[in-house]
C-alpha positions as CSV (number, residue, x, y, z in Angstrom):
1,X,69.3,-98.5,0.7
2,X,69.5,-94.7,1.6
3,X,72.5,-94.8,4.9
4,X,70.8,-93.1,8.1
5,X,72.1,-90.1,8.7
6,X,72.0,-87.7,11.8
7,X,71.6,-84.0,9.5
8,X,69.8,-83.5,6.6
9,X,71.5,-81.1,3.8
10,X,69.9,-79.3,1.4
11,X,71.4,-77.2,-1.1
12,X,70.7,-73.5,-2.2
13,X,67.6,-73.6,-3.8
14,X,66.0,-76.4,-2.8
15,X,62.4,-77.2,-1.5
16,X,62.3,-78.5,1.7
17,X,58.6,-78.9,2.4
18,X,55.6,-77.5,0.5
19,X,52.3,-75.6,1.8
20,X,49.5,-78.5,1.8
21,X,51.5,-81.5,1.8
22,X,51.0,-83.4,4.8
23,X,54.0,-82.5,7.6
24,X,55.6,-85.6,9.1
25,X,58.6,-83.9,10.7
26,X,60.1,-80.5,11.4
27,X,63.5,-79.0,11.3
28,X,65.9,-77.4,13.3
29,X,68.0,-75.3,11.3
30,X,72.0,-75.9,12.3
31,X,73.8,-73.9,9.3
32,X,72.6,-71.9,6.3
33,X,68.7,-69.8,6.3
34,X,65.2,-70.6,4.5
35,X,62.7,-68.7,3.2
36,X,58.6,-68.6,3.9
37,X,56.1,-68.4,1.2
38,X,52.3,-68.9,2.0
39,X,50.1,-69.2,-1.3
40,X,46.8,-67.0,-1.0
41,X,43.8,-68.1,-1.9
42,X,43.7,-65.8,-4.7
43,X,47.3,-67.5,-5.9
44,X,49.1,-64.2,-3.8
45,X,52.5,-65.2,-2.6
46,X,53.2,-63.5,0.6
47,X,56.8,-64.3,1.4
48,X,56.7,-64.1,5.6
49,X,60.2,-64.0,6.1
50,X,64.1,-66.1,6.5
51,X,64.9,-68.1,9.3
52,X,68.2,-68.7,10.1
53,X,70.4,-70.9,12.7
54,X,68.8,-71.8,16.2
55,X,65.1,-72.0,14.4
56,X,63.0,-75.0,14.3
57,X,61.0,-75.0,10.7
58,X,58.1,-77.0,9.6
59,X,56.7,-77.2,13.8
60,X,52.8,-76.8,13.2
61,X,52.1,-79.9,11.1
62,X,54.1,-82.7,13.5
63,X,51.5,-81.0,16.9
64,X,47.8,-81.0,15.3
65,X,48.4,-83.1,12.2
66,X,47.3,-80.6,10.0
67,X,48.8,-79.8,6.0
68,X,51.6,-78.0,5.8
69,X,50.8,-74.0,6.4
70,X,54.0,-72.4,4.0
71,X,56.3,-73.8,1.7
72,X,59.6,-73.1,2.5
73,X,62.7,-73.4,0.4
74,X,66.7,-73.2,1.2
75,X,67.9,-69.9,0.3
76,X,71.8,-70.8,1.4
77,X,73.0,-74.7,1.9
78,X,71.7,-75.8,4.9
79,X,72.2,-78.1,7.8
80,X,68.7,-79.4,9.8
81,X,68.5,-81.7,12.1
82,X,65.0,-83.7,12.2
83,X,62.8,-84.1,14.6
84,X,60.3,-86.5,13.2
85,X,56.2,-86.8,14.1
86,X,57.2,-89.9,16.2
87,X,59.4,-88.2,18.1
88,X,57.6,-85.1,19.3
89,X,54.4,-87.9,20.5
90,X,57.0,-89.5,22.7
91,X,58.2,-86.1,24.1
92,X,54.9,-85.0,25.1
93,X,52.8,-88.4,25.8
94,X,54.1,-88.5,29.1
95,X,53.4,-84.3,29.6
96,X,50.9,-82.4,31.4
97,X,47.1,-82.7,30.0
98,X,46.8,-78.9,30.5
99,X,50.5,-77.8,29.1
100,X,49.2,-80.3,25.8
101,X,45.5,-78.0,25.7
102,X,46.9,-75.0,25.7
103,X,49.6,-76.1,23.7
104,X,46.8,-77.2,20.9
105,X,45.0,-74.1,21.4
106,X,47.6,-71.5,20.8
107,X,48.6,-73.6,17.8
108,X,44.8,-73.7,16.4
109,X,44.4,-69.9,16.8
110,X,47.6,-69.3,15.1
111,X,46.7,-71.1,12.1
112,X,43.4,-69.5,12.8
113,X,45.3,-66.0,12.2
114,X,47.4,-67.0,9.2
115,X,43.8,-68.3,7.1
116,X,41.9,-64.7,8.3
117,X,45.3,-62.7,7.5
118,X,45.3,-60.7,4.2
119,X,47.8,-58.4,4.7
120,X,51.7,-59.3,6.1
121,X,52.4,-56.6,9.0
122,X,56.2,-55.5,9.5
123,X,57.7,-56.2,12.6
124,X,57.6,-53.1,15.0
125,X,61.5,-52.1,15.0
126,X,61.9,-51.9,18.8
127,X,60.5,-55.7,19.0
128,X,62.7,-58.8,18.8
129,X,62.3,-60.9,15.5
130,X,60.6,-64.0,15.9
131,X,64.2,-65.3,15.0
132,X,65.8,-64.4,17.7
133,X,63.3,-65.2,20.2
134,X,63.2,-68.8,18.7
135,X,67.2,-68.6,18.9
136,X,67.3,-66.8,22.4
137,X,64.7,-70.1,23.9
138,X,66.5,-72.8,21.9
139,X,70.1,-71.4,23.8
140,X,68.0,-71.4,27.1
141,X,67.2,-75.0,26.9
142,X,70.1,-76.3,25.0
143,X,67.8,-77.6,22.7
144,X,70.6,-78.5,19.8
145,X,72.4,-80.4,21.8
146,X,69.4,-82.7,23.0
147,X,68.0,-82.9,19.1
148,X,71.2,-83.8,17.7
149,X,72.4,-86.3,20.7
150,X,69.0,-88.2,19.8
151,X,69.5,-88.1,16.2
152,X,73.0,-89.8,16.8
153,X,71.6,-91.9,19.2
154,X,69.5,-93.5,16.3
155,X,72.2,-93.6,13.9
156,X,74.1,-95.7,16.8
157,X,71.2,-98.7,17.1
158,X,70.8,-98.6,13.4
159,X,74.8,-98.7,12.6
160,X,76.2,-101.0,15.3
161,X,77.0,-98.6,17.2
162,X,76.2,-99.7,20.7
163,X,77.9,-102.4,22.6
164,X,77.8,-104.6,25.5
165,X,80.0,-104.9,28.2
166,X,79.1,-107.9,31.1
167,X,80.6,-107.6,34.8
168,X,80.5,-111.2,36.2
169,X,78.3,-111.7,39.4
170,X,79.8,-114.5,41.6
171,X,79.1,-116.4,44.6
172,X,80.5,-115.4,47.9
173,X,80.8,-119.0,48.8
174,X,82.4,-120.4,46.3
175,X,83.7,-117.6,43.8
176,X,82.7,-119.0,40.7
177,X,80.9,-116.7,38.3
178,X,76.8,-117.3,38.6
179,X,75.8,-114.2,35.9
180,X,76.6,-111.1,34.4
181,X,75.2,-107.8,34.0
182,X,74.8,-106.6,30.7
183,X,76.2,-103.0,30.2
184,X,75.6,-100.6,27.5
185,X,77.8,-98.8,25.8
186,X,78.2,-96.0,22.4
187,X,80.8,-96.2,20.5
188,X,80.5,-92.9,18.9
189,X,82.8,-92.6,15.6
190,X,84.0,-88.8,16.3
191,X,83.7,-88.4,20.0
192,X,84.9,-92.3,21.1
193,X,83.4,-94.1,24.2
194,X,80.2,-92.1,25.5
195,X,79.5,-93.0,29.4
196,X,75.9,-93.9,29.8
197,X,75.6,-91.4,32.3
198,X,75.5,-89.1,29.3
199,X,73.4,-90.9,26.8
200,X,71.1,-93.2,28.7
201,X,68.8,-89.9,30.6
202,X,68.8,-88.9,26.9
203,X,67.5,-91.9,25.4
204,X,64.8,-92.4,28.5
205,X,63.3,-89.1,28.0
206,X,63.5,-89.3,23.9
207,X,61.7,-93.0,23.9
208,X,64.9,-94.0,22.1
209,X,65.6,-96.1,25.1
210,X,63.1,-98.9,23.5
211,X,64.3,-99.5,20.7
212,X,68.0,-99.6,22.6
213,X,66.7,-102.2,25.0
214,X,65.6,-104.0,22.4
215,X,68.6,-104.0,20.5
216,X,70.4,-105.2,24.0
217,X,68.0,-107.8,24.6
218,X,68.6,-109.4,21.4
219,X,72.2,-109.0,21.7
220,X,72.3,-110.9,25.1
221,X,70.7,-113.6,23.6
222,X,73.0,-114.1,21.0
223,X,75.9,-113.8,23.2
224,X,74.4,-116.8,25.4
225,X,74.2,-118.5,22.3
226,X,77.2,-118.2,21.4
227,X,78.8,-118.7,25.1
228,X,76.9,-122.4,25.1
229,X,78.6,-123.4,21.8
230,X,82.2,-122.7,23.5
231,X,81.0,-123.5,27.2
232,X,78.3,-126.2,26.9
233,X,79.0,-127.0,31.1
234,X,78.1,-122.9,31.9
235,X,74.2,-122.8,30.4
236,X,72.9,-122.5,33.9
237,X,74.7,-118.7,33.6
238,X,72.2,-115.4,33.2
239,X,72.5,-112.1,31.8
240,X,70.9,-109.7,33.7
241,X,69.9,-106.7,31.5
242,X,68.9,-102.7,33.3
243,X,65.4,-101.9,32.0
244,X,63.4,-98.1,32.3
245,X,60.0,-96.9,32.7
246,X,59.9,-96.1,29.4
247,X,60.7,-99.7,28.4
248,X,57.4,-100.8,30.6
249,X,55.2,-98.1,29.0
250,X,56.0,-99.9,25.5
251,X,52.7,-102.0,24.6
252,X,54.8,-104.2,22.7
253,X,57.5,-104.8,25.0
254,X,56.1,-108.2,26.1
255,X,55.9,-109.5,22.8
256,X,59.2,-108.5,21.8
257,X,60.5,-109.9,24.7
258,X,59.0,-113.3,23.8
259,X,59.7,-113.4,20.5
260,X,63.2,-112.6,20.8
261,X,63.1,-115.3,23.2
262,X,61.4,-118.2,21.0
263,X,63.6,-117.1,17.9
264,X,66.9,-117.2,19.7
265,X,65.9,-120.4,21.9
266,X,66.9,-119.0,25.3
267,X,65.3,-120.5,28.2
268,X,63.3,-117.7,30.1
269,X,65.2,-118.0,33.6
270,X,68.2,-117.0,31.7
271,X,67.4,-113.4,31.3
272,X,66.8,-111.4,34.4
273,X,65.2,-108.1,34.4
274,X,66.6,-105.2,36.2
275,X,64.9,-102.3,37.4
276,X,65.5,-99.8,39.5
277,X,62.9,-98.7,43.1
278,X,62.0,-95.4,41.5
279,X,60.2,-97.5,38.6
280,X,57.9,-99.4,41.0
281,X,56.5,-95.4,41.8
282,X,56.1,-94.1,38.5
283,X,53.9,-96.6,37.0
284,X,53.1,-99.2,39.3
285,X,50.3,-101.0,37.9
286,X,51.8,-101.2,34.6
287,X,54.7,-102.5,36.1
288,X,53.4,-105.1,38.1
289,X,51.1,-106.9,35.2
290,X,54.7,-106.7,33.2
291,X,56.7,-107.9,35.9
292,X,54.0,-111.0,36.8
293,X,53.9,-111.8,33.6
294,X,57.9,-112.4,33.0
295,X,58.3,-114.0,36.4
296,X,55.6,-116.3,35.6
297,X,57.6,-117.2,33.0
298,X,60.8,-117.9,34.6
299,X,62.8,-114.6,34.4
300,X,64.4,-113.7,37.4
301,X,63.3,-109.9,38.7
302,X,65.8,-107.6,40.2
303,X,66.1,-104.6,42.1
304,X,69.2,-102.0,41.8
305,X,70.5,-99.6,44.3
306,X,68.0,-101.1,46.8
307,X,68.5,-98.5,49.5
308,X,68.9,-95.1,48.0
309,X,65.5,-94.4,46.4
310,X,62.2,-94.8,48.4
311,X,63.2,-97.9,50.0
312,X,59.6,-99.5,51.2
313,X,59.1,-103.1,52.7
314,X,55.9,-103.4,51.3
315,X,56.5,-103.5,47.7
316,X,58.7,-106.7,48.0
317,X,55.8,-108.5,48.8
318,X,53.7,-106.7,46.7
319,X,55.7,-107.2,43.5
320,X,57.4,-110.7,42.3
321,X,61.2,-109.3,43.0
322,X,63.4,-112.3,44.2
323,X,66.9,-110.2,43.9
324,X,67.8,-107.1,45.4
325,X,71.1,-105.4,44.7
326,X,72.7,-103.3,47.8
327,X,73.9,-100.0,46.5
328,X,77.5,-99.3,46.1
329,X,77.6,-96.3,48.0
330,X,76.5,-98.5,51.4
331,X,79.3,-101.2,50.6
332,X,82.1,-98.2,50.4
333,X,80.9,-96.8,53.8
334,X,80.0,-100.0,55.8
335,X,83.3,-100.2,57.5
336,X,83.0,-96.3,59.0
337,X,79.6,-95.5,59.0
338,X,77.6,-98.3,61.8
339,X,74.6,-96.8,60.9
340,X,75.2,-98.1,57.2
341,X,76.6,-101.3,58.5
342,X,73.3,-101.6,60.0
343,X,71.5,-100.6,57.4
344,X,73.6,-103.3,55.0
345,X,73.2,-106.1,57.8
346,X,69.2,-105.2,57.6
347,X,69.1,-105.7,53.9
348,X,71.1,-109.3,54.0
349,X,68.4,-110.5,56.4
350,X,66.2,-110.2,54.2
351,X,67.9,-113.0,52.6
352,X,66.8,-115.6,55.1
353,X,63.5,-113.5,56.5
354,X,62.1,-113.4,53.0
355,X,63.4,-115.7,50.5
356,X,65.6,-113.1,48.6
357,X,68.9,-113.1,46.9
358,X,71.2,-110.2,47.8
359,X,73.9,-109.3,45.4
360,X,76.6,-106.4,46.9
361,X,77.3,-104.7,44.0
362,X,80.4,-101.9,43.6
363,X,82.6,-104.3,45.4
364,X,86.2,-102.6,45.5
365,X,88.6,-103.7,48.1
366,X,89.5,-106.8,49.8
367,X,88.2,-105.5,53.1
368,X,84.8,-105.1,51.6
369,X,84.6,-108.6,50.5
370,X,86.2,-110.2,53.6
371,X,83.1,-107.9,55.5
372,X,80.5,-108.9,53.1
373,X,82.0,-112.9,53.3
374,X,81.9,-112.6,57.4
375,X,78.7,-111.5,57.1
376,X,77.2,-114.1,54.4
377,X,76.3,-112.2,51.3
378,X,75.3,-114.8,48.8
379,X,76.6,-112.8,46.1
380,X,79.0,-109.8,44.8
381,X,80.0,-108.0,41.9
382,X,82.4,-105.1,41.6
383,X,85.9,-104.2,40.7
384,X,87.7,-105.8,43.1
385,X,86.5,-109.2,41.5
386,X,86.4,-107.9,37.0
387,X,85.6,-104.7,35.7
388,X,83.2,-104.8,33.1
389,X,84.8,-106.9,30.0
390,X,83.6,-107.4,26.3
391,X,82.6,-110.6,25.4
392,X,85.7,-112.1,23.9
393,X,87.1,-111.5,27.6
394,X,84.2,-113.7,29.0
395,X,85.4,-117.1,28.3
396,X,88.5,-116.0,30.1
397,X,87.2,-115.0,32.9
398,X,85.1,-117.7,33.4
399,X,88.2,-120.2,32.8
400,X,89.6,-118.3,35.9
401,X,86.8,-118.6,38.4
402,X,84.5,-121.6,36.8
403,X,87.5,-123.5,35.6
404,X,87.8,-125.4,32.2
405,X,85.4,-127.0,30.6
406,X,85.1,-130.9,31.3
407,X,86.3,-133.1,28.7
């Protein structure tokens, strides 16, 4: 089996795609240039010029599906990074309907040009090259950075790459350890541990994020599994795992979810869903049939960083949420701020007023949980109680606040 690799090389000399043949991805050239041949109709070659680093090769075919235009071959070694058919729909499914017309247009009428053309005209020498206006926009936009990020990104899922870490949610009342929230994290084997903060917004606006939720789904399960073989007295426990929009926009998400479920055996109300406000606005009918559906069958539903997006009382009624998560920034300024201890009391009455679970979350310092206590949270997570451990760590901490496991 052929190992997945981020780069494509080819050598000197090499073809790298052929005029005709159908295009199923395009190139961005890292190292090394490529030349352009388009066959005639009369077998003419008119060779249309070199593109070096900072181009993207091979563009044409992956937008209107159409044969390939040129053939174009590796003059030096090169280095491309590939941006497949696949992922060039994801980028622009979500885009403008007008930007995706006038995109198809300009494309149709270039192709239009390059079947009419019978002659190759010289660039005018006080013009930029098209090189270096490709090169000049890919710098503007940091473009190489993005491609090759996602290209790692899927070497990660495939390679066992990514990891979970779990934070332990506990009770207020009781300390003992009711959950944990799934974490993700990339390994990366040259640059080390990658925060989500810079792969995550990466792997949302790629699509990538689906197949990684996937992946962590799975995972979760497996770790539950293998918890209840060590702990058979904790299978009440449930992982709670962060999902995106672009997770909800998946038409098979559903189905993965529930096969993953049936295959692994985990009960439903094990898993919890986590979501975040601003997902409830982008696609909120979509959302809501999802949400029903895995409520309905036993999954708990919950909110993160209640409080900082577009907070509305309406959609907790309107949507089958029975967990909201107060934001860390209100715990670390509820002792100052009365306006945000106001705003923090508000929320926990919600508690009682309308049947839903709070859980403070970015807990730090004793004083915020002897507040939070006084003012009867149900539930807390946060430093002050376990940083976020792997899962050889879980057992201990749950020997620590659950206890041994009865004889």
């Amino acid at each position: 089996m052929q190992t997945l690799k981020a780069e494509k090389v080819f050598k000197a000399g090499e073809v790298i795609m052929t005029q005709g043949d159908a295009g199923l991805c395009a190139y961005f050239i890292q190292e090394g240039r490529v030349g352009i041949v388009v066959e005639k109709s009369d077998g003419k070659l008119l060779h249309m010029g070199t593109r070096g680093p900072g181009s993207i090769i091979g563009e044409m075919a992956i937008v209107d599906n159409q044969p390939r235009s040129a053939t174009i071959k590796s003059l030096e070694n090169c280095t491309l990074l590939e941006i497949t058919k696949d992922d060039f729909a994801r980028s622009v499914r979500g885009a403008d309907p007008i930007v995706r017309l006038i995109a198809q247009v300009i494309l149709m009428r270039y192709r239009d040009i390059l079947r009419r053309s019978q002659t190759l005209l010289a660039d005018s020498a006080d013009s930029p090259s098209a090189e270096e206006l490709e090169r000049e926009y890919a710098e503007q936009i940091n473009v190489v950075e993005a491609i090759k990020m996602a290209n790692e990104f899927k070497v990660a899922i495939a390679c066992q790459q990514l990891i979970l870490n779990y934070q332990p949610i506990l009770s207020m009342e009781t300390g003992r350890i009711l959950g944990f929230e799934a974490l993700m994290r990339w390994q990366h084997p040259e640059r080390g541990l990658i925060p989500p903060d810079m792969f995550i917004p990466m792997a949302e606006d790629s699509g990538l994020i689906v197949d990684a939720s996937r992946w962590a789904i799975r995972e979760v399960c497996q770790m539950l599994n293998r918890l209840d073989k060590a702990r058979p007295d904790m299978q009440d426990l449930y992982v709670s795992v962060n999902l995106s929009a672009t997770d909800f926009d998946d038409e098979s998400f559903l189905d993965n979810l529930y096969d993953t479920l049936e295959e692994t055996g985990i009960p439903a109300h094990r898993i919890h869903i986590e979501i975040t406000e601003r997902l409830l606005l982008k696609q909120p009918k979509n959302v809501k049939e999802t949400l029903d559906s895995c409520r309905a069958r036993g999954m708990g539903i919950v909110i993160d960083d209640f409080g900082t997006g577009y907070s509305s009382l309406s959609y907790l009624h309107q949507y089958p949420i029975d967990t909201l998560k107060i934001d860390q920034s209100f715990i670390r300024k509820m002792r100052e701020d009365a306006i945000v201890f106001g705003l923090v009391k508000s929320i926990l009455s919600l508690s009682q007023n309308m049947n839903i679970r709070i859980i403070a979350e970015g807990v730090e310092e004793f004083e915020e949980s002897a507040l939070l206590n006084e003012l009867e949270c149900e539930m807390a997570q946060g430093y002050f109680y376990s940083r976020p451990v792997d899962e050889m760590q879980v057992l201990d901490l749950l020997l620590k606040h659950n206890g041994s496991c009865p004889a």
